[in-house]
Structures are given as structure tokens and as C-alpha cells.
DSSP file (Angstrom, degrees, kcal/mol; ACC not computed):
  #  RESIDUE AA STRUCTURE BP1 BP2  ACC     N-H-->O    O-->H-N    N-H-->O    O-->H-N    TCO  KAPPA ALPHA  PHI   PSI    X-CA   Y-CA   Z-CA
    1    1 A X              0   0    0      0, 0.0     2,-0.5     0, 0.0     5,-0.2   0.000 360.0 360.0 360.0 139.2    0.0    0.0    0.0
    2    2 A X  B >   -A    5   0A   0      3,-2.3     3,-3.1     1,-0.1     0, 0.0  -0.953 360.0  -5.2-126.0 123.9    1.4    3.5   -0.8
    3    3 A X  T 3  S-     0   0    0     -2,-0.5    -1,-0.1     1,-0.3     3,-0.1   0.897 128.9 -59.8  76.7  11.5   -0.7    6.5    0.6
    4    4 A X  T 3  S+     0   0    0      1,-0.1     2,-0.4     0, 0.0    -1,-0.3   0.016 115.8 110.3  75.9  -5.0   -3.5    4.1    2.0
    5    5 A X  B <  S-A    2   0A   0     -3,-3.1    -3,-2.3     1,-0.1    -1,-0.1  -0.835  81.0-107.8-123.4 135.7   -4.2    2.8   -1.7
    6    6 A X    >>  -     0   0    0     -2,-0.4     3,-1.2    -5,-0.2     4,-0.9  -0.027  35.1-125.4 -44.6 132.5   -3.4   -0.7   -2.9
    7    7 A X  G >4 S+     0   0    0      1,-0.3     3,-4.3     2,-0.2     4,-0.2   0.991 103.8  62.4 -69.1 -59.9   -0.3   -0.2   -5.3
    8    8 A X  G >4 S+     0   0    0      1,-0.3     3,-1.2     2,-0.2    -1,-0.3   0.658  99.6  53.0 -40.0 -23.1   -1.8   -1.9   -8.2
    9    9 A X  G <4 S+     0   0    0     -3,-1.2    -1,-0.3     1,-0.4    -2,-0.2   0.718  99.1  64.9 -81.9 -22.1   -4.5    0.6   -8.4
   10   10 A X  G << S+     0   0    0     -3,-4.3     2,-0.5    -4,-0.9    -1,-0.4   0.011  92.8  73.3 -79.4  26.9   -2.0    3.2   -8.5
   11   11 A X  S <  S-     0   0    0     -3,-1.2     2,-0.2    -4,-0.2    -1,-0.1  -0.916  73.5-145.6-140.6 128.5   -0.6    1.9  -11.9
   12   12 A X        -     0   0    0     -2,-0.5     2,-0.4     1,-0.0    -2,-0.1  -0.385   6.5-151.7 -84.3 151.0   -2.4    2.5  -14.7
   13   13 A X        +     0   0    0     -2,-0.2     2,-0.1     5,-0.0    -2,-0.0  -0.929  53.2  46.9-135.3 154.3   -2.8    0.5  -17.7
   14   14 A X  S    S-     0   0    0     -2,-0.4    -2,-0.0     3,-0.0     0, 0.0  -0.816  82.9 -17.7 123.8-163.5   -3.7    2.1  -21.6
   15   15 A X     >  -     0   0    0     -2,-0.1     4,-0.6     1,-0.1     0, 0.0   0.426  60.2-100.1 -39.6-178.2   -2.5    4.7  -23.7
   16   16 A X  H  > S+     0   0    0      2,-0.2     4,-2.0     1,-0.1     5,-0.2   0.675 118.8  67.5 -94.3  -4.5   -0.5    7.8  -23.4
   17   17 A X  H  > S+     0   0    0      1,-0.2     4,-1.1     2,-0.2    -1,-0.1   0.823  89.4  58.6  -2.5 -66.1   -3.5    9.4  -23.4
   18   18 A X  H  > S+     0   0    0      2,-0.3     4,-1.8     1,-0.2    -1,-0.2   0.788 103.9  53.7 -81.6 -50.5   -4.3    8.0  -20.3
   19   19 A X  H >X S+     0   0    0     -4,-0.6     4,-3.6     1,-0.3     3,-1.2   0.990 110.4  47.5 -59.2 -58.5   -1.1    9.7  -18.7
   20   20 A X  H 3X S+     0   0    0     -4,-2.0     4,-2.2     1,-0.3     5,-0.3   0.884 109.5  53.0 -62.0 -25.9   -2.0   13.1  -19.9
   21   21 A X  H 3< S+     0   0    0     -4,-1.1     4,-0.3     2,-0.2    -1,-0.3   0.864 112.2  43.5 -64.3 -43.3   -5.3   12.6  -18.7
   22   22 A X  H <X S+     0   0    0     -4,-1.8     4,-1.8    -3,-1.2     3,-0.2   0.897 116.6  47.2 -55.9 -69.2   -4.0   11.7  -15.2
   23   23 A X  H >X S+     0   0    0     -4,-3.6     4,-1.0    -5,-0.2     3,-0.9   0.943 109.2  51.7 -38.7 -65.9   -1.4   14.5  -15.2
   24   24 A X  H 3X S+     0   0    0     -4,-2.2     4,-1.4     1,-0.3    -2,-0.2   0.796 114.5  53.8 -56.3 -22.4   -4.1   17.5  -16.5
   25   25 A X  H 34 S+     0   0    0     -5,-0.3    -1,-0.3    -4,-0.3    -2,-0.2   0.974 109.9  37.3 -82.3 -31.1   -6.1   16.1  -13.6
   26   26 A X  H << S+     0   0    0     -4,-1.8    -1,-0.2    -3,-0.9    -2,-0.2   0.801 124.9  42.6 -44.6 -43.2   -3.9   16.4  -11.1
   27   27 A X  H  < S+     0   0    0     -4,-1.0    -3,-0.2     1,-0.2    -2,-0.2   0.262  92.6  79.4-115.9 -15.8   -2.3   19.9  -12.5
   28   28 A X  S  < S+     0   0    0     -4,-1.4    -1,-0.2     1,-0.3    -3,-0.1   0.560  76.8  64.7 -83.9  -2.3   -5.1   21.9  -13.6
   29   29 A X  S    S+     0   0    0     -4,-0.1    -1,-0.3    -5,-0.1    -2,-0.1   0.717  77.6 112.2 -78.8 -31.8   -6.1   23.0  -11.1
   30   30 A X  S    S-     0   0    0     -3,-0.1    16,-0.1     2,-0.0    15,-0.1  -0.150  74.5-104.6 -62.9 127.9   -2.9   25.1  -10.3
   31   31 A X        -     0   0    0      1,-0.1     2,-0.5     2,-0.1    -2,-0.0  -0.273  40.6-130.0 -40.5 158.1   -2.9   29.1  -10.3
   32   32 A X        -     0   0    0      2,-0.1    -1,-0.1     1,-0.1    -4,-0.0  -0.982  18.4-158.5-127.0 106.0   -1.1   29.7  -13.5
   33   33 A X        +     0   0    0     -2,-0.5     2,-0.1     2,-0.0    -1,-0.1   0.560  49.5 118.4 -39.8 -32.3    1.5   32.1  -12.7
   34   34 A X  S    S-     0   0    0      1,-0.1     2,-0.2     2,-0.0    -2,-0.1  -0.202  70.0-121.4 -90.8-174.2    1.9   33.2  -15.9
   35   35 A X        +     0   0    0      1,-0.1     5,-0.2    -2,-0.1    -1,-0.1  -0.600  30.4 173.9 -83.0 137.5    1.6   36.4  -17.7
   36   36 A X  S    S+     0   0    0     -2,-0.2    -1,-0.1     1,-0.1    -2,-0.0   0.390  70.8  69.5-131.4   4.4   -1.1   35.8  -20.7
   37   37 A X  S    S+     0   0    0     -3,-0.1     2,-0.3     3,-0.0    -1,-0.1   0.642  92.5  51.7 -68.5 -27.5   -1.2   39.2  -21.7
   38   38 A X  S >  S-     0   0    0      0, 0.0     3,-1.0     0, 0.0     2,-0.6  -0.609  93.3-102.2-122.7 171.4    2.5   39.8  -23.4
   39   39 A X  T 3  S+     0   0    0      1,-0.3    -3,-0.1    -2,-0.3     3,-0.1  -0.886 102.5  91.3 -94.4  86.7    3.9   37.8  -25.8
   40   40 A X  T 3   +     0   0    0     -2,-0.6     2,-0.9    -5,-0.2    -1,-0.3  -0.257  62.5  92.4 -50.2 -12.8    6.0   36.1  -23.5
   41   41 A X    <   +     0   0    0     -3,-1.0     3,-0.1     1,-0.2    -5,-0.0  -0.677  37.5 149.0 -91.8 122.0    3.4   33.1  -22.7
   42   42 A X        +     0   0    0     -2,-0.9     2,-0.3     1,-0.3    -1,-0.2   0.476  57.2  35.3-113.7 -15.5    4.1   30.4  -25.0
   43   43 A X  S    S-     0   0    0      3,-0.0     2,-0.3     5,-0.0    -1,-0.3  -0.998  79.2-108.4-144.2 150.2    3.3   27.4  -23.1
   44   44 A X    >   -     0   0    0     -2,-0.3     3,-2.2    -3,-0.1     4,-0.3  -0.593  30.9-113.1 -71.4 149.7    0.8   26.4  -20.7
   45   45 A X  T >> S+     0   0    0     -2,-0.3     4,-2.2     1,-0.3     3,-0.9   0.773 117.9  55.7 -28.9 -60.7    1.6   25.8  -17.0
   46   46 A X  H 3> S+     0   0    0      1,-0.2     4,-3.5     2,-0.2    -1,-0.3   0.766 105.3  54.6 -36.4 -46.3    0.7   21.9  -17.8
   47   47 A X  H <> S+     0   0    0     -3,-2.2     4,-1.1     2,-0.2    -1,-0.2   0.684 107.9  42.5 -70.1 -31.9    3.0   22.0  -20.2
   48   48 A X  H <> S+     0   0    0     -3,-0.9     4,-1.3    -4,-0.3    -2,-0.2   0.624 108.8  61.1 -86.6 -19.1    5.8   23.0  -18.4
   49   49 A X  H  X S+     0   0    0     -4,-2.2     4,-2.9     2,-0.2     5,-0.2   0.866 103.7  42.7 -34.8 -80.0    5.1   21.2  -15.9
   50   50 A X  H  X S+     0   0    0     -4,-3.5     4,-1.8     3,-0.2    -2,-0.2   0.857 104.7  61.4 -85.3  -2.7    5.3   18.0  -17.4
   51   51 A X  H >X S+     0   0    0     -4,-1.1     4,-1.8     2,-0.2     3,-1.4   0.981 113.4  44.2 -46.3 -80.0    8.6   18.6  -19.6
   52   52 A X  H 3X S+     0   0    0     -4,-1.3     4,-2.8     1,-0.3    -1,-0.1   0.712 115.2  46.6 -43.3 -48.6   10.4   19.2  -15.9
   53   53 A X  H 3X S+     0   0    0     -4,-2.9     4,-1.2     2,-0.2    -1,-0.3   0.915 118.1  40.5 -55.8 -46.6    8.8   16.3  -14.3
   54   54 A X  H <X S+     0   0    0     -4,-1.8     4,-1.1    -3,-1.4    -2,-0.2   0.806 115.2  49.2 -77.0 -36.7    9.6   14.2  -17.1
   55   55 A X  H  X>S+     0   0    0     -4,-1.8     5,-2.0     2,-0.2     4,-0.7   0.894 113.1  56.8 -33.6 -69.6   13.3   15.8  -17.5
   56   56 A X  H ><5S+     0   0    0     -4,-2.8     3,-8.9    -5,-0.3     4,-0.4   0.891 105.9  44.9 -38.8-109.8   13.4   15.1  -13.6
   57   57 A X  H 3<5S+     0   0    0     -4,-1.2    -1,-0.2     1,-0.3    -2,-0.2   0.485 114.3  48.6  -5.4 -47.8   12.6   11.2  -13.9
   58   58 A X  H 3<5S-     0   0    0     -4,-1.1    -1,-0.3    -3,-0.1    -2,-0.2   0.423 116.1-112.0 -92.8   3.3   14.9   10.6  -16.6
   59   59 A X  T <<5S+     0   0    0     -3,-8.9     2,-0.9    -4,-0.7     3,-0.3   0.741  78.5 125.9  94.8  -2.6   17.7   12.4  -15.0
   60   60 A X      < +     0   0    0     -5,-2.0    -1,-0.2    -4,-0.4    -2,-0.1  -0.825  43.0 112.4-106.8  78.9   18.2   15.4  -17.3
   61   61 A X        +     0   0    0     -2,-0.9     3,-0.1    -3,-0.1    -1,-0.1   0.431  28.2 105.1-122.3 -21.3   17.9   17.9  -14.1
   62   62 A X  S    S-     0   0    0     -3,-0.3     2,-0.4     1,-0.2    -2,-0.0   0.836  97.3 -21.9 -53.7 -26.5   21.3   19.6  -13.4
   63   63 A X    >>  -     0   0    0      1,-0.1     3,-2.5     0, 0.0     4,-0.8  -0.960  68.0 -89.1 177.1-177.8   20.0   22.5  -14.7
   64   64 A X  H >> S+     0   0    0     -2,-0.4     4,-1.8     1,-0.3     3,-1.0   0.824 120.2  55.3 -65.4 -21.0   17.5   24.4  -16.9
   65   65 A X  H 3> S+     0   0    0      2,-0.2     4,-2.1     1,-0.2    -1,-0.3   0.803 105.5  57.2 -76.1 -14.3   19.6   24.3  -20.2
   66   66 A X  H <4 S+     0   0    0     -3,-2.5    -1,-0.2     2,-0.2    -2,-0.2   0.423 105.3  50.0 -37.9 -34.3   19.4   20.3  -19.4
   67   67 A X  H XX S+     0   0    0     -3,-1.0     3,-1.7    -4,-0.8     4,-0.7   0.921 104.4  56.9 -76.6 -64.5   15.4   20.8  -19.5
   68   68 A X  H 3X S+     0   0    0     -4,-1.8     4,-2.7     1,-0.3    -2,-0.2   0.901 114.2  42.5 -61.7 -76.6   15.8   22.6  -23.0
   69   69 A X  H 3X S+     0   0    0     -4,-2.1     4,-1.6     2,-0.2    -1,-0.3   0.592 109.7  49.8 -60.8 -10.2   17.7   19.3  -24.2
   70   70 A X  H X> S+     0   0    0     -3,-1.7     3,-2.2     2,-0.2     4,-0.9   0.799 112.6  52.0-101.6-100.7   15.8   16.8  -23.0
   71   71 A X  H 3< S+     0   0    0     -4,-0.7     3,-0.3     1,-0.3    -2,-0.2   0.435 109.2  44.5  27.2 -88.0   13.0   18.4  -24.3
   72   72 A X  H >< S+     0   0    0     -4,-2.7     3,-0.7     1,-0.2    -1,-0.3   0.840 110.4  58.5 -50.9 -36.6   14.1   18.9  -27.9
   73   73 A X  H << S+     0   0    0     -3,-2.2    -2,-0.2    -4,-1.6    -1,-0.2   0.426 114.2  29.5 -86.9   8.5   15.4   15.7  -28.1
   74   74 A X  T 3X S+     0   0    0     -4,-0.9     4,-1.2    -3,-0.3    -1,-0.3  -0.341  75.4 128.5-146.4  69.6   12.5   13.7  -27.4
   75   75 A X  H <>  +     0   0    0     -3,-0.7     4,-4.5     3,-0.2    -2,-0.1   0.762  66.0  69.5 -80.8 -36.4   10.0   16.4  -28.9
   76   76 A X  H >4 S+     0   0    0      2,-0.2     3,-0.8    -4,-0.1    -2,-0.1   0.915 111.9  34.9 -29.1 -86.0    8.3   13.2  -31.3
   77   77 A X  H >4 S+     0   0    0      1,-0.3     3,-1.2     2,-0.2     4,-0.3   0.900 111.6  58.1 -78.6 -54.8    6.8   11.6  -27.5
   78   78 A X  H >X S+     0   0    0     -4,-1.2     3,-2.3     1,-0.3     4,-1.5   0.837 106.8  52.2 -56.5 -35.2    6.1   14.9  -25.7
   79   79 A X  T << S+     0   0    0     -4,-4.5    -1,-0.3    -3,-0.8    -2,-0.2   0.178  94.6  70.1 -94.1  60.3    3.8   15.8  -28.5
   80   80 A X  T <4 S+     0   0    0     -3,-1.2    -1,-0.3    -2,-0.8    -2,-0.2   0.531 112.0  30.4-103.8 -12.1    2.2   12.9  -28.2
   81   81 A X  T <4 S+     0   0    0     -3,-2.3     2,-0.3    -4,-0.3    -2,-0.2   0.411 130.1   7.4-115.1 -44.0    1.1   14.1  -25.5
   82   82 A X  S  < S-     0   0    0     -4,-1.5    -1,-0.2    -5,-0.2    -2,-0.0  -0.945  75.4-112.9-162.6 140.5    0.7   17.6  -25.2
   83   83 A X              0   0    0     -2,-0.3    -4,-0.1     1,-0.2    -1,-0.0   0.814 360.0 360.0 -59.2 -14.6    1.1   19.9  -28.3
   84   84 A X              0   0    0     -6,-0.1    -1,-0.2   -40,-0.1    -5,-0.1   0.539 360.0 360.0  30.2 360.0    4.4   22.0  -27.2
């Protein structure tokens, strides 16, 4: 058990869909900090979100120019996921 809930229930089976679906539910909720007024917003909160978490996980973390590559190089699956 992790958190009171039987681990198997915690792992989902399907698409990647199904991930983004899980993530935006978790994540949408969140004030969005940025500015939507100026041309500086280019991505949603969601979006940036999961690049770092996902950056995170695999180990491409030391720092933000680390994000940037991990990112670009596996641009194919994040928009499989979320348009970037």
C-alpha cells in the first residue's frame, strides 16, 4: 500500500493518453503564474510542468539548459502528449 491505496491501483494500464489525462487532472487545477497578456506566454503551465517532471525522472535535471535538451530531443513523444 502507498498513501492508503493498494499499489496496483496506483498503476495504470492504456495509452498515453491516459497519462496526460492523469497528469491534466492532477495539474489543472494550479494558479497559472503566468503572464497571458504579453507575448512572452508560449506554453501552458501543464505543459511546463510536465517537460520538468519528465526531464526530472529521466535524469536530465542539473540544470534548466538540461530541460531545454531533454526536451528537444525527445520532442516526437512529448507531443504525443501535449502539443508544445
Amino acid at each position: 500500500m502507498i498513501d492508503g491505496l493498494p499499489y496496483k491501483k496506483m498503476i495504470f494500464q492504456g495509452s498515453e493518453k491516459s497519462a496526460k489525462s492523469l497528469f491534466t487532472i492532477h495539474f489543472t487545477d494550479l494558479p497559472k503564474p503566468l503572464r497571458t497578456s504579453k507575448i512572452n506566454f508560449k506554453y501552458p503551465l501543464e505543459e511546463i510542468l510536465f517537460l520538468t517532471i519528465s526531464s526530472v525522472i529521466s535524469g536530465w535535471f542539473e540544470d534548466w539548459e538540461n530541460i531545454i535538451f531533454f526536451g528537444e530531443s525527445r520532442l516526437d513523444w512529448l507531443r504525443k502528449l501535449y502539443p508544445f
